[in-house]
C-alpha positions in Angstrom: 0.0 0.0 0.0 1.7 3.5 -1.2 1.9 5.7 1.9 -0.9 8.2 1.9 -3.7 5.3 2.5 -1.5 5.1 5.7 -1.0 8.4 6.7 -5.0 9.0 6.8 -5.0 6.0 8.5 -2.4 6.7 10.7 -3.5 11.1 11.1 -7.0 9.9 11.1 -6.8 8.0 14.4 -4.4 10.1 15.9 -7.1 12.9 15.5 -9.4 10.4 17.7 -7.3 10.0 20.3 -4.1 7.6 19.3 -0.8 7.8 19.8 1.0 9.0 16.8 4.6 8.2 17.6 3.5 4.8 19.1 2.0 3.8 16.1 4.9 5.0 13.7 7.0 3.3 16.5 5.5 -0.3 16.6 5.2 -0.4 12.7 8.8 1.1 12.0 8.6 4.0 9.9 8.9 7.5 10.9 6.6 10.6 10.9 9.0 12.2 8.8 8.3 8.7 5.9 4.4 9.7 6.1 4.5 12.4 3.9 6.8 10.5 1.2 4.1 9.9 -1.4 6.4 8.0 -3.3 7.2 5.3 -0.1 5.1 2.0 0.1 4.5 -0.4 3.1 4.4 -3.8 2.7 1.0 -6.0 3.6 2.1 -6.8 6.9 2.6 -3.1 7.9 -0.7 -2.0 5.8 -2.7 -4.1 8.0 -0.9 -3.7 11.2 -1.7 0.0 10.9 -5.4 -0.4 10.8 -5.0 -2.8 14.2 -3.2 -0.6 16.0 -5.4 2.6 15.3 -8.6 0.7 16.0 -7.1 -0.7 19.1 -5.5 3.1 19.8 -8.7 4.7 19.3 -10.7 2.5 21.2 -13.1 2.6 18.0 -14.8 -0.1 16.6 -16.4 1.4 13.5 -13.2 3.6 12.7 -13.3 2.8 9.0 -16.2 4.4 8.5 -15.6 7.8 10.6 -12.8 7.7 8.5 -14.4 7.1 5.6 -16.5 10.5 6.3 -13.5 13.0 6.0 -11.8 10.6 2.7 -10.8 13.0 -0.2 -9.2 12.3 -3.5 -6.1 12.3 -2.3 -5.5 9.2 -0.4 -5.5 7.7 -3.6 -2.6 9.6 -5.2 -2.5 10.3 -8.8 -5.8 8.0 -9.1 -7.6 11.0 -7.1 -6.2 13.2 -9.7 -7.7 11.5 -12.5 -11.0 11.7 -10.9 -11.0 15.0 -10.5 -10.4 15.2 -14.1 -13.2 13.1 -15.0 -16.2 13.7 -16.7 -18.8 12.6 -14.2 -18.7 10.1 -11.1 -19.4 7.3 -12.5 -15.9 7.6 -14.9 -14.5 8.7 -11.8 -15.0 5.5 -9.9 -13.9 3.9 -13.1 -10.7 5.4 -13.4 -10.1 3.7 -9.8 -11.1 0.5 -10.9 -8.9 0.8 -14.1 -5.5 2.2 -11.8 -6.0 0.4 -8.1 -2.5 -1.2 -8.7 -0.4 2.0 -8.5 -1.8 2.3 -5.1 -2.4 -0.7 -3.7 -2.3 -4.9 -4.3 -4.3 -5.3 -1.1 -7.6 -4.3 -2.3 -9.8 -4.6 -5.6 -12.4 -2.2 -6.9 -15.1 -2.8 -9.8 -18.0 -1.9 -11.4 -21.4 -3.4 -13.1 -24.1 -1.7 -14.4 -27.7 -3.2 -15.8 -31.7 -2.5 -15.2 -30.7 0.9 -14.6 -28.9 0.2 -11.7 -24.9 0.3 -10.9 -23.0 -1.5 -8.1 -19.7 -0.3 -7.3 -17.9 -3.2 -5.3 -15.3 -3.2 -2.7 -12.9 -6.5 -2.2 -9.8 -6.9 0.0 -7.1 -9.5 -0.9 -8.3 -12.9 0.2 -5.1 -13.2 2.4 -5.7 -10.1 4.2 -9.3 -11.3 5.1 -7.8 -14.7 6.0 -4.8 -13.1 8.4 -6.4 -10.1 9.7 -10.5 -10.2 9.4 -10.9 -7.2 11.4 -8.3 -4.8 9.6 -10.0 -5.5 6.5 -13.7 -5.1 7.4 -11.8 -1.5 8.6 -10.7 -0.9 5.3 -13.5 -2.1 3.1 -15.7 0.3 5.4 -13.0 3.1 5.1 -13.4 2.6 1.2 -17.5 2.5 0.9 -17.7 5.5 3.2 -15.3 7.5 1.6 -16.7 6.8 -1.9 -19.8 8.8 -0.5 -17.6 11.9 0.6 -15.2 11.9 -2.1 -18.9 11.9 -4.5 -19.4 15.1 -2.8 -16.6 16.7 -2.8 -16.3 15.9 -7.2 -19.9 16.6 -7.5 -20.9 19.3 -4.6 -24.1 16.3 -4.8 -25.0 14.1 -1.7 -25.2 11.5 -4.1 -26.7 8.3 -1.7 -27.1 4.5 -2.8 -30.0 2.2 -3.0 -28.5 -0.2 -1.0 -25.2 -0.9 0.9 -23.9 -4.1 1.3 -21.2 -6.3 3.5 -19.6 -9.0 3.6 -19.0 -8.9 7.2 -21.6 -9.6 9.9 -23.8 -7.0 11.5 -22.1 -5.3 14.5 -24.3 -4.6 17.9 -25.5 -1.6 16.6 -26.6 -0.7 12.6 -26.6 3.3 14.3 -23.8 4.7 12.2 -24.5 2.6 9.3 -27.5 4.1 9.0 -26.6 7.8 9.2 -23.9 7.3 7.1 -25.4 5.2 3.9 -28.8 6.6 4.5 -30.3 3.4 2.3 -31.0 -0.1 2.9 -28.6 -2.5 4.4 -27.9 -5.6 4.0 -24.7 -7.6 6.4 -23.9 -11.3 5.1 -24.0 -10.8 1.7 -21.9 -12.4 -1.1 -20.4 -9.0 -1.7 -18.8 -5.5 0.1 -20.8 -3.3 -2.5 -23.0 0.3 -3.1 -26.1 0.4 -5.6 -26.8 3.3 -6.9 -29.5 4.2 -9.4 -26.8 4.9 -12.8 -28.7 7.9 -13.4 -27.3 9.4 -9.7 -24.2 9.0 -11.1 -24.0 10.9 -13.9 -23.7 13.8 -12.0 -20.9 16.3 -13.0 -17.5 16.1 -11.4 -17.5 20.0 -10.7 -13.4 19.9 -11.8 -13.5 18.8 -15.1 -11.1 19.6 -17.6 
């Protein structure tokens, strides 16, 4: 994973209440390698970040608070090309199409029919396998941020159908709820949001 997925990880939870140096400390990399866009961490690290800020922050659901404040950027050059793109829906394609130069760990994609498009969200099999609850962090993370980075292209609260997980229900659906503002489903064969196509040809308001 290229380093700014980490440092929003890593800022994100120190914002909450983490320990920034203890973090950087346990993982091995300085403060000063956070803001080296061009540095990437390997899967161990990647994963062991999400642990530690979850167990730092004392926040079970910090992928999607996380998720709430995501902008374009965490996803490098990819955020670029979104905020060159046309509408959202060739946004979210042109992270589909370029995941790779940010990350191996996780997989986006894309279907559309009836009218209807699902934007889906799939860590690594191995990271499931070794670290279940990192990557329920991150596929949150991802599916939250999608919704804030949709405003920020669009200046639209652009909101799906339905969202659905993979992962179990937690205790409480709460934040779920005010976050997706749609119907949920936990369980399911997928980590995905449906949107209505038509939502997402909204204009990405920095198109050139």
């Amino acid at each position: 994973a290229h380093m700014p997925i980490i440092r929003d990880i890593l800022y994100g939870a120190a914002s909450r209440g983490a320990n920034l140096t203890g973090m950087c400390k346990a993982l091995g990399i300085s403060i000063e390698e956070l803001n080296d866009s061009e540095k990437s961490v390997d899967f161990e690290t990647a994963y062991q970040a999400w642990e530690l800020s979850v167990k730092g922050t004392h926040d079970p659901l910090l992928g999607l608070h996380l998720g709430e404040t995501a902008t374009p950027s965490i996803l490098g050059l990819i955020g670029h090309l979104m905020q060159s793109s046309p509408d959202l829906l060739t946004a979210y394609q042109q992270v589909c199409k370029h995941t790779a130069l940010a990350t191996d760990m996780f997989r986006y994609s894309i279907e559309s029919f009836k009218g209807q498009t699902i934007l889906q969200y799939e860590p690594a099999r191995l990271w499931v396998k070794v670290s279940k609850v990192s990557a329920r962090q991150a596929v949150e993370q991802a599916m939250a941020g999608t919704l804030n980075v949709f405003y920020l292209l669009s200046g639209k609260h652009v909101k799906p159908v339905q969202a659905e997980f993979v992962f179990y229900k937690q205790t409480t659906v709460t934040e779920y709820d005010r976050i997706f503002n749609s119907a949920l489903k936990f369980n399911s064969k997928q980590n995905a949001l449906i949107f209505n196509t038509a939502d997402l040809k909204a204009k990405v308001i920095s198109y050139d």
